[in-house]
N, C-alpha and C positions, 0 to 999 in steps of 0.2 A: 621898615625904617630902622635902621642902626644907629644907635647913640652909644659909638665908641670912644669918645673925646670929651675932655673935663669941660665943653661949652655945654653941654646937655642939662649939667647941672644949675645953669641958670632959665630953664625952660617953665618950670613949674612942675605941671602936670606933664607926664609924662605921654599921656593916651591920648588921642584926636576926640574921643567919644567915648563915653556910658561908662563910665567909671575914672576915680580918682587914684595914680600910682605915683609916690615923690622916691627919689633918689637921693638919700642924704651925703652918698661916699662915706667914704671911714668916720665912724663915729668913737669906735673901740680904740685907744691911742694903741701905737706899734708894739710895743711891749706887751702890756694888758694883754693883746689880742693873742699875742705868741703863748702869755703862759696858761691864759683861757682852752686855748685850743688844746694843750698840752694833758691839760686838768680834766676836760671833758675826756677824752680817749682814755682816762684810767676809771675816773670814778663815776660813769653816767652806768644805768645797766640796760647796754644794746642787745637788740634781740633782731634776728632777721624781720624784714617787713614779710607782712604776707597779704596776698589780697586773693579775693573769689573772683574766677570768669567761668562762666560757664558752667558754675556750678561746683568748679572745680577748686580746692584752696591751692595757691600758686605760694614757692619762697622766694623771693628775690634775693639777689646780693645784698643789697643797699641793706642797713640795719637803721633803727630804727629806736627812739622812747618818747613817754610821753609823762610831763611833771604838771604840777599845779598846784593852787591855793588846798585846796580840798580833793581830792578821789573823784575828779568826775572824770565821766565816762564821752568815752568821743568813740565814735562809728567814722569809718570810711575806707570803702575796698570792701564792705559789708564785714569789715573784723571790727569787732569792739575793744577800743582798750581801756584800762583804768590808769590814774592818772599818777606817780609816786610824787612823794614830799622835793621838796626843791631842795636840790645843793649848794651849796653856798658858791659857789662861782654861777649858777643859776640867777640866783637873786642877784650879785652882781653885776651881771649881764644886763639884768631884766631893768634895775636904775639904771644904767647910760639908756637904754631904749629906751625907758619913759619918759624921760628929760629930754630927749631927742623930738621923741614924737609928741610928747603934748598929750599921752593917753595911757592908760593904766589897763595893765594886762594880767590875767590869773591865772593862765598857762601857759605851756611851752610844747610844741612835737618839734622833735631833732631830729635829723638825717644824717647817718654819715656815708661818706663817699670815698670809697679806697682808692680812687685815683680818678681819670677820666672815660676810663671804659664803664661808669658805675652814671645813671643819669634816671632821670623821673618823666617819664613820657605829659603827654596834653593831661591837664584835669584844671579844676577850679577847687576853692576854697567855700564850698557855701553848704555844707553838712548843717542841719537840724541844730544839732549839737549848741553850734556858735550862734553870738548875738547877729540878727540876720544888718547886714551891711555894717556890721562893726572891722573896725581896724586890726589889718595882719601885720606886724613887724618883723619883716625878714633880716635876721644877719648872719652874714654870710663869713666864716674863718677857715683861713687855708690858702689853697687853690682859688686862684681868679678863674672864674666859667663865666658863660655864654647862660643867657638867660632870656627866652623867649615870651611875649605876648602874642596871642592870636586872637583877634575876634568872632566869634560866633556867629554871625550871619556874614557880613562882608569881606570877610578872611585875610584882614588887615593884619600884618605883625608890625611889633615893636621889638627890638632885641638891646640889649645892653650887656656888660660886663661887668659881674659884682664881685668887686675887691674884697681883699682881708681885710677885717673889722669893717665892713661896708652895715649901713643899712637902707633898706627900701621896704617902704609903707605902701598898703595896698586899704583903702576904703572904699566908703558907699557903694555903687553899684558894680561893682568892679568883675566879682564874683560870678555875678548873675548875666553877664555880655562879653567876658574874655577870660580865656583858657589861658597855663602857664605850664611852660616845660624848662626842664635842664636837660639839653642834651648830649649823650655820651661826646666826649673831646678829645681827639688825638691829640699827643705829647704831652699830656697832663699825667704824669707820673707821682704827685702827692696829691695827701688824703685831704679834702672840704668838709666840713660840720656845716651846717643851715640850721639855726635857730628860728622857728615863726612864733612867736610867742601870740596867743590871742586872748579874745574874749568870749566867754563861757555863757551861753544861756542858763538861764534857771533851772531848766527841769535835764541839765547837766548832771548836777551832784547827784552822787551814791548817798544812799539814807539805809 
């Protein structure tokens, strides 16, 4: 199913089943989001992502950081990272999200994307790590992409387009019954930042 057209966002829930996804559209006003986006590509400190298969540690393009209240520690791709102090465009970001969503979040992993040949294959959000069916707030600056849902057993998609300063919430079971990709885009010649800000289980923090 494609929800490329601003009726979608009167639908609610986004997903037919086992899981809650809203679509806010641009939360970030148009400016804001211009000079956000600006501010991150200088002062965030990206590092190439890396992940293990096969034993093997792989670097991807796509770069990569991870902020929060405190130093905790997040696994996935079996690499651990620790978490740095938030930026002040961080914490600005992180109020429109919370007043958006109605929920309070203690970190942040950022993605950046050097253009459209740069995309994040299938996975879920449900690491140890995070409060298990706590809310992900995704926002999206830059490049408008193509963002896919797929279900886990019945191989249902959902696909949508997420705008600059867009945001889209991902809850309860969501994690545990549907996978999510960005996939590489022809003609997409500038860079996208994705912010997911979430929420941290306890035995998270560095001590």
């Amino acid at each position: 199913m494609d929800l490329f057209s601003d009726s979608f966002r009167d639908l609610g829930n986004l997903l037919p089943q086992d899981g809650t996804v809203h679509y806010h559209g641009p939360v970030v006003p148009a400016q804001t989001a211009d000079r956000c986006m600006q501010s991150l590509q200088r002062e965030i400190a990206w590092q190439q992502d890396q992940v293990v298969m096969f034993g093997k540690r792989i670097v991807t393009a796509r770069k990569v950081a991870w902020y929060g209240d405190a130093p905790f520690r997040y696994t996935y791709s079996r690499v651990t990272r620790t978490a740095r102090p938030w930026t002040d465009t961080l914490r600005e970001l992180r109020a429109l999200v919370q007043d958006a969503a109605g929920e309070r979040f203690d970190a942040c992993l950022l993605n950046f994307y050097r253009d459209g040949s740069q995309g994040m294959g299938w996975h879920s959000d449900g690491e140890r790590d995070l409060v298990p069916g706590g809310a992900i707030a995704s926002v999206s600056l830059g490049a408008a992409r193509r963002f896919t849902f797929r279900h886990r057993s019945s191989r249902e998609t959902v696909s949508l387009e997420l705008e600059h300063g867009s945001l889209l919430v991902m809850r309860g079971e969501t994690q545990r019954h549907w996978q999510h990709r960005l996939p590489p885009t022809r003609g997409v010649s500038t860079p996208r930042i994705n912010l997911t800000f979430r929420q941290m289980a306890a035995g998270a923090r560095v001590t």
